[in-house]
N, C-alpha and C positions, 0 to 999 in steps of 0.2 A: 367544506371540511373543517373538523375542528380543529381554537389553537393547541389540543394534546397531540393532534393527528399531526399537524403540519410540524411539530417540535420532534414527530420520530423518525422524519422524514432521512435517513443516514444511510445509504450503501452502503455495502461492501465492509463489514466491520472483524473480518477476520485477518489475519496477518497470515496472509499466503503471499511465502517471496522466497519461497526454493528455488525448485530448480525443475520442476515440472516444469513451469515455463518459465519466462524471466520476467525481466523489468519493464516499465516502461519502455525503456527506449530499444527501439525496435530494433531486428537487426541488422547493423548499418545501412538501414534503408534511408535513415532521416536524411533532410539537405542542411541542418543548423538551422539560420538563422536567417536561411530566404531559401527561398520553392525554387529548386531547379526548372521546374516545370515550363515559367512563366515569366518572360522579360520583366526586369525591374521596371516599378511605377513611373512612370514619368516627373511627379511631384514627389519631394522630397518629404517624408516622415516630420509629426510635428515633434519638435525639439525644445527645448529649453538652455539658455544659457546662464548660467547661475551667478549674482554679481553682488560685487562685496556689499553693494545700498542695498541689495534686497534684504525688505525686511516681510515673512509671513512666505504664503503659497500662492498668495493671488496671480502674480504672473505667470506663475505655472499653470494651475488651478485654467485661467483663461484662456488658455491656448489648449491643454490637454482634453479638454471636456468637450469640446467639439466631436472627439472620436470614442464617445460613451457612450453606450445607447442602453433603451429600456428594452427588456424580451415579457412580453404577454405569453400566455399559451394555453391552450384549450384542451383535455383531454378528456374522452369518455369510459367510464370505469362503472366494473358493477356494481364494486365495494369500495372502501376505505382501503387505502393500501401501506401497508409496511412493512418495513424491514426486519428481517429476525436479528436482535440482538442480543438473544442469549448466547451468542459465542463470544460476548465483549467482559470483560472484568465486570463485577459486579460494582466495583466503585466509580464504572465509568456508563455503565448503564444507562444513566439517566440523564448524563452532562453532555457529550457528544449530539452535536446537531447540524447536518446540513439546512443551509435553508433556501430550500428552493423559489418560495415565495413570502413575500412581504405581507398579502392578502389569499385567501384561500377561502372558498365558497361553495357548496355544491348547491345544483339544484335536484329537489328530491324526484322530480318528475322525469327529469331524461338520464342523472345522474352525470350532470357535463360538471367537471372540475375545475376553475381558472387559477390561473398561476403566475408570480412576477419573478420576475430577476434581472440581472445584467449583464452586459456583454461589451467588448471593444470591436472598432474595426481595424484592423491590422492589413488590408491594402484598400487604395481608392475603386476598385473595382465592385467592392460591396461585400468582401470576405469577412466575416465578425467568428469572434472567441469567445466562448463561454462554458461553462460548466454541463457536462454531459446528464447529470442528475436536474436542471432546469428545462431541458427538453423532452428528456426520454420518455416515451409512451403519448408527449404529445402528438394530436392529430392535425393539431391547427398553431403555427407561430408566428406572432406577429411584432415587427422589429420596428421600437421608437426612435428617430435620430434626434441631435439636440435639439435642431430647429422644428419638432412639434410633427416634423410627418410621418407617417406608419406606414410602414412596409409589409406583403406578405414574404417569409420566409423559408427557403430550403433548407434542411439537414446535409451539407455534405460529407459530412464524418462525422463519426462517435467513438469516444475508446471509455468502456466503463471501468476500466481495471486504473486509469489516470484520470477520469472523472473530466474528461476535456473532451469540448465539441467544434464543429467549424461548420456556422450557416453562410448563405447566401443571400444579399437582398439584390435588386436590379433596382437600383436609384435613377438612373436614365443620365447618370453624370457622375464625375468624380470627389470622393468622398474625402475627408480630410482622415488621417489614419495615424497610428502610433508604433512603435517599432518595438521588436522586443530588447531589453538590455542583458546585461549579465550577472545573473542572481549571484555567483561565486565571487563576482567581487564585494557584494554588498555585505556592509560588516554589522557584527551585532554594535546596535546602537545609532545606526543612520537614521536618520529621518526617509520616512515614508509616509504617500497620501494614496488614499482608497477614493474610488467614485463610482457610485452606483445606485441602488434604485430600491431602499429600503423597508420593508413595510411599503413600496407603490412610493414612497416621495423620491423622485427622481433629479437625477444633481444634485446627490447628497455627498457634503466633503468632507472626509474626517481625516485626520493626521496622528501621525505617531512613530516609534520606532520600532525595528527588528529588535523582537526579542531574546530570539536563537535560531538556529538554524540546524535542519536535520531533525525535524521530528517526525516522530512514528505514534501516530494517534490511531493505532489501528484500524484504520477505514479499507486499507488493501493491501496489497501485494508490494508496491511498489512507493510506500508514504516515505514522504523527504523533504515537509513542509516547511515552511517558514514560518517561522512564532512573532505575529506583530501584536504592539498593544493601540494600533490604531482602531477605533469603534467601528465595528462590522456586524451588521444584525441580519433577520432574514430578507431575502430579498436583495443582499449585496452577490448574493452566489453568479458567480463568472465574470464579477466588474473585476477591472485594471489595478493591480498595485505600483504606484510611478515610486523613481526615486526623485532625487532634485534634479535630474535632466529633463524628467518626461520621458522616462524610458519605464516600458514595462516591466517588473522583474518579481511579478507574481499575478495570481488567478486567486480569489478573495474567493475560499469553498469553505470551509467550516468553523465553527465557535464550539469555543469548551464553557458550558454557562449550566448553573443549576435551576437557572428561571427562563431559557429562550432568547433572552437577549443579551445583548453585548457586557462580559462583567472584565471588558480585556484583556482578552484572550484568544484572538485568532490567530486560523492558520491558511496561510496560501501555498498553492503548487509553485514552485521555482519559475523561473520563467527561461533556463535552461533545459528542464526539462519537456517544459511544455512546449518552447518552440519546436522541439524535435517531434515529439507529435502533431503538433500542428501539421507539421510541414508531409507527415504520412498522412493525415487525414486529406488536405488540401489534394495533394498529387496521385494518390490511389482510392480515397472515401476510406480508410484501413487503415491499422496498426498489422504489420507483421514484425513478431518477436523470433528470438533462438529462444533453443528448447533442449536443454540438458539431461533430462528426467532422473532428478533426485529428490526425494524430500530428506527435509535435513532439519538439526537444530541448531539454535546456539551453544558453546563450548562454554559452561558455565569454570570458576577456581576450582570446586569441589572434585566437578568431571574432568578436568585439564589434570589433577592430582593423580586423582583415580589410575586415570589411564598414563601415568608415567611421562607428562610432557610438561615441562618447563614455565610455560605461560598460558594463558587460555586464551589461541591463536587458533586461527580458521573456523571451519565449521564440521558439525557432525554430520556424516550419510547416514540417518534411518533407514531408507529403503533407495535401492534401486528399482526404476517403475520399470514393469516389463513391456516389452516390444522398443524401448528408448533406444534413444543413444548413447548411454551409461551402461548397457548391459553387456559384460564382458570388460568394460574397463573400468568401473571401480564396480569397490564393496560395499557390502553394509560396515558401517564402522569405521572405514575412511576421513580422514581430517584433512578438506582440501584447503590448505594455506594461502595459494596462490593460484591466477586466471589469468594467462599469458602475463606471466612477471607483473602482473598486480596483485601486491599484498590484501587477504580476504582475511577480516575483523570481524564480520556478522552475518546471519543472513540474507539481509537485504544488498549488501555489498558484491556477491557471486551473483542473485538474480539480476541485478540491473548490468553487471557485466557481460554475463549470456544473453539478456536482451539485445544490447546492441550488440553481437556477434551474429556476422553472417550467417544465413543459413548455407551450410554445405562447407564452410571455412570450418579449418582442422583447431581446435583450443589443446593450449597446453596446459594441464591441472599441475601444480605442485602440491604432493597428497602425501601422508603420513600412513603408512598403513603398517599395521603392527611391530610401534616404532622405528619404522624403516623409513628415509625419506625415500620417495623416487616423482617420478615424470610419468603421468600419462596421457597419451595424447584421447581427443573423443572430438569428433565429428558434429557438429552443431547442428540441431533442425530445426524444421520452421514448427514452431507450435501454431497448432489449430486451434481453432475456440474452445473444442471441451479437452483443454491439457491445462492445467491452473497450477501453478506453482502451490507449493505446500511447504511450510516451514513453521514447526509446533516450537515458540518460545517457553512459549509457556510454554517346615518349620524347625526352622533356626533357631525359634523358640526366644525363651523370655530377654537374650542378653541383648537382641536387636530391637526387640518388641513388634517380632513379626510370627504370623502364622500362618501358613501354608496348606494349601488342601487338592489333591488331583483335577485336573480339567476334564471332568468326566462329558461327554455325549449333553446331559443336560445342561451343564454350563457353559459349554460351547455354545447351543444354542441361544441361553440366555444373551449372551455375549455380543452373540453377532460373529462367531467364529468361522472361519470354515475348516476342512479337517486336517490343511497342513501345517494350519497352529499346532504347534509343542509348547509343550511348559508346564509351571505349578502356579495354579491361581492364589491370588493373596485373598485370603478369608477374613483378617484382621489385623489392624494396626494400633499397636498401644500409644496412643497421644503422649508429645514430649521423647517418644522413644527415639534412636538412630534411625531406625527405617523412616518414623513417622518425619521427622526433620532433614532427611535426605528425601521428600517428596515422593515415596511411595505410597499408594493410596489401594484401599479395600478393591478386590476386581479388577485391581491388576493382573496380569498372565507374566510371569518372567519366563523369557526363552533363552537370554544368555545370563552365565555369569561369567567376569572374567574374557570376553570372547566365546569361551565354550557353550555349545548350546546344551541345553538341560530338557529334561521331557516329563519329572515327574517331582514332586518336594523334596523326593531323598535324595535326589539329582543336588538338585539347588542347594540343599544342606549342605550335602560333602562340599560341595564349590566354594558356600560362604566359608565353612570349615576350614579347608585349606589356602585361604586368600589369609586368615587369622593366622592360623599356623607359622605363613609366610610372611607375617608379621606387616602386613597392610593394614593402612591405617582405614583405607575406602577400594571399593570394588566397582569398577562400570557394571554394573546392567542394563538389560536391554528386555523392557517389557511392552506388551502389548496394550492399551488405551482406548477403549473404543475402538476399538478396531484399525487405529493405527500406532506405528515405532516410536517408543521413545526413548532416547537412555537418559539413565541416571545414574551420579557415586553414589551405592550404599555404604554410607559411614560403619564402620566397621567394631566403634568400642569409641 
């Protein structure tokens, strides 16, 4: 494979973390931070003691590296394979890169693919961690330990929605192992060390600090990375990030780089999160999440105004999915604030909430519904694989700089419509206008203004008309997008 092909190698790059399904972390299936499953190891976790003479990582560095290993993997394909990323911002396009391997080769005769990366062992039984984009689709895995011996490999779990795996070796003895620690205390600015197996040079050690925490580099549903500026290239994908204990407290998946390699900028999965997967993948091969079935957005100042509220607090209901368990308790248009007395700031906030909520356990929403507060309670279920959270972040004539034109038969089809769409299609947007600056865009469908639904331009006219009259500054609507909900304030003057 070539090095353009192995640099697009990126899952998952849309920001789905409604409420179709939820988060990461399953729900309350997880054990934390050890496998109920399984009596604790009899040897103790390597550890580190940190002491005022040390100077550097090497005594860390010597004892953690023990439980690093290389992942080889063989996969047979017909073609080159890649990710579609035209659903990623156009400025991020070409910078986002998982790297699955260090080295990547095909041969043109049988089309066999090889591949490197890294991995930890996290019990002496032969349990290893690694990134679910370093195995997937392989046919053949084969696991390096320090000391030079190769093992064949099982998949026991995969979740690609956390981009986290859990193999298998049978070593015929016990392995030296690493524990996970707790990302939430680690602050920005700690020192952190990576190891892993870069470009194929294995036991490679780089250091450096948290650079922030909580980012959403849109690779999925459920991004909550860790910003280190320790050197991370390809081929580091599923190795260990230690603190100064030797405690785990990230998984080394992606670089933001305009060339492939490391310009200082990676990002690991927490290792809060990831043990709680681990620990489903380990004890069932599975992630099961809750399942809310909402899509929804972020409450941007302009829409928080719009619609008459205070701060731009919770989140927006787009749609209610039918058959869900949202259907009959909330609406469209719903601002849910709060997830049993957890205050909700964003999207990704409710879906990792609902994930760890049992399935069949009763959630109590704190919701805003035309501006009313109230309680509603909704029933939580278990999403299945094709239920994927969704959550879109991303004529009135000349004084808006919009124009309006019926949704006729033809348009709808163009659309992608079906016929219980209502509304007036947007035909034109004057750049620099209020509509154009309030993020309305050409093919548009408006179906509400104001709440009210609308079914025709002269609809939508009078609506804007008397939002003006009533001397609003902005108006929510609510238009349809490719074929899904979105709202927006139309600035109003």
């Amino acid at each position: 494979m070539s090095e353009n092909s192995l640099r697009r190698r990126m899952r998952r790059p849309t920001f789905a973390a409604a409420l179709l399904a939820s988060t990461i972390f399953a729900g309350g299936a997880f054990a934390g931070h050890a496998w109920s499953a399984d009596p604790a190891p009899a040897t103790p976790p390597i550890s580190v003691a940190p002491s005022a003479e040390q100077h550097g990582f090497a005594p860390l560095v010597s004892k953690v590296k023990a439980a690093v290993v290389n992942i080889a993997t063989t996969e047979t394909q017909p073609q080159s394979q890649g990710p579609d990323l035209s659903q990623l911002p156009p400025e991020f396009r070409q910078f986002f890169q998982q790297f699955g391997g260090g080295r990547q080769f095909r041969n043109q005769e049988n089309e066999t693919v090889h591949a490197l990366g890294s991995g930890f062992i996290v019990d002496p039984a032969g349990y290893i961690v690694t990134n679910n984009h370093v195995v997937d689709h392989a046919h053949k895995i084969t696991v390096t330990i320090n000391d030079g011996t190769n093992y064949p490999a099982k998949v026991v779990g995969r979740d690609s929605k956390t981009d986290v795996a859990v193999l298998k070796i049978e070593a015929g003895k016990a392995l030296p192992y690493v524990a996970f620690g707790d990302s939430d205390k680690a602050q920005v600015g700690d020192w952190v060390v990576a190891v892993g197996n870069p470009f194929g040079l294995g036991g490679t050690v780089t250091a450096g600090i948290i650079s922030a925490h909580g980012r959403n580099i849109n690779e999925g549903p459920y991004d909550d990375f860790l910003q280190i500026d320790a050197p991370i290239n390809p081929g580091n994908s599923g190795g260990p990030l230690f603190n100064e204990a030797g405690q785990v407290i990230g998984i080394d998946t992606a670089i933001y780089s305009p060339n492939g390699g490391s310009v200082g900028i990676g990002f690991a999965i927490p290792s809060n999160m990831a043990s709680k997967v681990v620990a489903q993948l380990r004890e069932h091969g599975k992630i099961e999440r809750g399942w809310l079935g909402v899509e929804m957005q972020q409450i941007t100042p302009p829409l928080a105004k719009a619609m008459g509220m205070s701060a731009p607090e919770g989140v927006l209901v787009d749609k209610v999915v039918p058959n869900s368990p949202s259907v009959g308790k909330l609406e469209q248009g719903d601002v849910i604030t709060a997830f049993n007395g957890q205050k909700i700031k964003a999207p990704r906030d409710l879906a990792m909430d609902v994930a760890e909520a049992k399935a069949g356990s009763t959630a109590k929403l704190s919701v805003v519904r035309n501006g009313h507060d109230q309680t509603v309670d909704v029933v939580i279920a278990n999403q299945s694989n094709d239920k994927m959270a969704s959550a879109d972040n991303s004529a009135h004539g000349e004084k808006l700089g919009l124009a309006l034109a019926p949704l006729t038969d033809d348009m709808r089809s163009q659309l992608g419509l079906d016929d219980s769409v209502k509304g007036a299609v947007v035909a034109q947007v004057k750049p620099g206008s209020p509509a154009d600056e309030s993020g309305i865009q050409p093919n548009d469908v408006i179906t509400t203004v104001g709440g009210d639904h609308v079914t025709s331009p002269a609809q939508a006219a009078a609506q804007l008309r008397a939002a003006e009259h009533a001397n609003k500054k902005s108006v929510p609507v609510l238009v349809m997008r490719q074929g899904s909900p979105y709202y927006l304030a139309l600035q109003l003057g």
